[in-house]
C-alpha positions in Angstrom: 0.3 12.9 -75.9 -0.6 11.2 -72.9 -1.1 14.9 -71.0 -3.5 15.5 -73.7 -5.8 12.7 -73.6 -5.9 12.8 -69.8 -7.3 16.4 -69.9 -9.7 14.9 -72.5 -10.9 12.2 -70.9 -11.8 14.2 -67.7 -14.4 16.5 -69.6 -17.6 14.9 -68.7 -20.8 15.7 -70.4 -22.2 18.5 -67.8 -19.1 18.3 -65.9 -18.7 22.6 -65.8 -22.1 22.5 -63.3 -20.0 21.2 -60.4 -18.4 24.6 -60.5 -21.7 26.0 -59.8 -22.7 23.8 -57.3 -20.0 25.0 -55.2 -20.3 27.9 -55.5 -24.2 27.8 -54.6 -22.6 26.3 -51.3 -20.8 30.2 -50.3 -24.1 31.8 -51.1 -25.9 29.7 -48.3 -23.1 30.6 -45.5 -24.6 32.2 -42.5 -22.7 35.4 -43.3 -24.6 35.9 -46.4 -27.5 34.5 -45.2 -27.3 37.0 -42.3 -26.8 39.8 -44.5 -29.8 39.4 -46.2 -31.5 39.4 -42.8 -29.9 43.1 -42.8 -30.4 44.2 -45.8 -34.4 43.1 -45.1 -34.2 45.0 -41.5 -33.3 48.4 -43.4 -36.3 48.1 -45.9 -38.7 47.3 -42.8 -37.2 50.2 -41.3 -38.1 52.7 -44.3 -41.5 50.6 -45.1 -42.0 52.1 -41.0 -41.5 55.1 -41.8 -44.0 55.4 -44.5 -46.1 53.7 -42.7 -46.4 56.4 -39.7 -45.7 59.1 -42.2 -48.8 58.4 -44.3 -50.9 57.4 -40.7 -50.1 60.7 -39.3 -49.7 63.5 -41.5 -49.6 65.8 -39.0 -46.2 64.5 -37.8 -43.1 66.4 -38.7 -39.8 65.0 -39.9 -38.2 64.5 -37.4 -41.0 62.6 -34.8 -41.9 60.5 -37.8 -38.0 59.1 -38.0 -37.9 58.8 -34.2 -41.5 56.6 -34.3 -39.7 54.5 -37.0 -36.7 54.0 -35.5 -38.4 53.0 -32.1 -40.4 50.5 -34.4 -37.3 48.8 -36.3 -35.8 48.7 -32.5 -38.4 46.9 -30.6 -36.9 44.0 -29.5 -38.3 41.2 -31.3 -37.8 42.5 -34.6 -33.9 43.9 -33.5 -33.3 40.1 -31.9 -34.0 38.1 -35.4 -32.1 40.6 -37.2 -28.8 38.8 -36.7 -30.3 35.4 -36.6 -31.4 33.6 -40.0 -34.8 33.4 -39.2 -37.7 34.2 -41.5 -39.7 36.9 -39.1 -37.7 39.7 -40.7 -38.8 38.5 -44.2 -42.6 37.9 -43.0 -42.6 41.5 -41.5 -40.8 43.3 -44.8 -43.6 41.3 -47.0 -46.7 42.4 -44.5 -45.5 46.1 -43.8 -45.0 46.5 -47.6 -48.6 44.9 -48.0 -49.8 47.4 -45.5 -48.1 50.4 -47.0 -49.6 49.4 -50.6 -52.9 48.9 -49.0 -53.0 52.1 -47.0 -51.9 54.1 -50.4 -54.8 52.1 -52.0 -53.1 49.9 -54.6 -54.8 46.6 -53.7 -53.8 45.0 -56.7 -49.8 45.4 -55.3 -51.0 44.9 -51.8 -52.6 41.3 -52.8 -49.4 40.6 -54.6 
């Protein structure tokens, strides 16, 4: 009886959202933080290659993924790739602004 109570009594009002707290703590580590930072590098480099595929039309497949590639590996951009900064984030949201712009859907671009 006394087992029973005592599991009772520990069931706060709201008491199940400390299990969510914690776990909000392991989706802030720098591993997953850094991930993202990846994740955003490979959509920067894609949004490049858009980008010079729509600038230059003329270009064929294979120049246009060397120009993007060259792009996603200049060195500021490859440095704060592993770091959890925001420059990879700013640069994803701009060239994706760009791209929308260039392919004339201002509404997205201002977005």
């Amino acid at each position: 009886y006394c087992l029973s109570l005592g599991h009772i009594a520990t069931i706060f009002p709201g008491f199940w959202w400390t299990g969510a707290v914690s776990s909000y703590s392991e989706l802030c580590s720098a591993a997953v933080l850094r991930s993202i930072n990846c994740a955003l590098a490979v959509i920067c480099a894609v949004l490049f290659y858009d980008i010079v595929v729509h600038t230059r039309p003329g270009l064929n497949q294979g120049r246009a993924t060397l120009f993007a590639v060259v792009l996603a590996l200049y060195p500021l951009h490859w440095f704060f790739t592993y770091l959890y900064y925001t420059d990879i984030a700013s640069t994803t949201a701009v060239m994706a602004m760009y791209l929308s712009c260039l392919k004339r859907s201002y509404w997205l671009s201002a977005l």
